[in-house]
C-alpha positions in Angstrom: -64.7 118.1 -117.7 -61.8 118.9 -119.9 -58.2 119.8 -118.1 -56.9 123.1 -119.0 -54.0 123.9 -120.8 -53.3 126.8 -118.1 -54.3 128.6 -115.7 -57.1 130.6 -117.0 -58.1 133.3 -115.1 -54.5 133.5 -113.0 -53.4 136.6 -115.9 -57.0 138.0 -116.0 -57.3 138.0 -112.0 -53.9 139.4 -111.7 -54.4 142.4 -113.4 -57.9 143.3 -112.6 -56.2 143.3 -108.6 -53.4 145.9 -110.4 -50.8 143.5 -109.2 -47.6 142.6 -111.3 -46.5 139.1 -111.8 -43.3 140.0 -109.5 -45.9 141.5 -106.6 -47.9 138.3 -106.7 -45.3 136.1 -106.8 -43.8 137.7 -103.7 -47.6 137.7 -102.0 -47.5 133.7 -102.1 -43.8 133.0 -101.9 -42.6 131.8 -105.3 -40.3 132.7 -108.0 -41.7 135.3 -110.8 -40.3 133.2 -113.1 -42.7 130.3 -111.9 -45.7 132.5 -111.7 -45.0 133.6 -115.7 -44.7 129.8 -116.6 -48.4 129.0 -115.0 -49.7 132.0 -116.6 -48.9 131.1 -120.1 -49.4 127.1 -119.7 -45.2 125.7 -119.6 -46.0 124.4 -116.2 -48.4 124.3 -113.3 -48.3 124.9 -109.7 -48.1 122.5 -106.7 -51.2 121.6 -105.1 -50.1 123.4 -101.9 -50.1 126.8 -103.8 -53.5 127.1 -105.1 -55.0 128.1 -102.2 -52.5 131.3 -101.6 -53.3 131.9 -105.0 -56.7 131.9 -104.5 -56.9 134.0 -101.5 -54.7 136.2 -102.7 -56.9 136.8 -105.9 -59.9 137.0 -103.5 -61.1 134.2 -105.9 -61.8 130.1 -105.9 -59.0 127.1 -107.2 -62.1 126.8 -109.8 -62.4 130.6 -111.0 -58.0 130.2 -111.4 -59.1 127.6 -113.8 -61.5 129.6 -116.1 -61.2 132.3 -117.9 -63.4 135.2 -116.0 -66.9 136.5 -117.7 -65.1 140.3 -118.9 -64.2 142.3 -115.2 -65.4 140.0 -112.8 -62.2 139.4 -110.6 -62.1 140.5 -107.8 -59.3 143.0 -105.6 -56.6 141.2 -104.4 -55.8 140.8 -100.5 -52.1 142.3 -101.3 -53.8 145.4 -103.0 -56.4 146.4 -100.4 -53.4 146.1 -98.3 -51.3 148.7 -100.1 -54.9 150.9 -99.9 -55.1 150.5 -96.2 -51.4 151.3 -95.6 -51.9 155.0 -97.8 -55.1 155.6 -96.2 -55.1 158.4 -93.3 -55.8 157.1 -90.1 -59.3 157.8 -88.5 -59.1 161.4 -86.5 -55.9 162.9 -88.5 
């Protein structure tokens, strides 16, 4: 198996959840600064940080790796949030 250059499906993932690189950055506790490095390949993030990634993409460590098949990413955690937060409450 071949070792990416970057991230590939980190940018792809990201926006199919609608999230900006600031909003996921703040979802897993990092700089956005950092997050725009790993998306475009300068540098890559700790070990400890993939899996907050990942669950916050709704995704695996291996689908961050590859570049998704056209839309399938999935909603982000942090999204579905915002959703559940604007949604009426049951018997309003």
């Amino acid at each position: 198996m071949r070792m990416p250059k970057k991230l590939e499906g980190l940018a792809p993932r990201r926006k199919a959840a609608g999230m900006t690189q600031a909003q996921l950055a703040e979802a897993i506790g990092v700089e956005r600064a950092a997050l725009g490095m790993w998306e475009i390949g300068a540098s890559w993030p700790s070990a400890r940080i993939l899996p907050a990634l990942a669950d916050t993409l709704l995704c695996t460590i291996d689908e961050l790796y590859e570049a998704p098949e056209e839309t399938d990413c999935h909603a982000s955690a942090a999204a579905l949030a915002r959703n559940e937060r604007t949604a009426p409450e049951a018997g309003e």
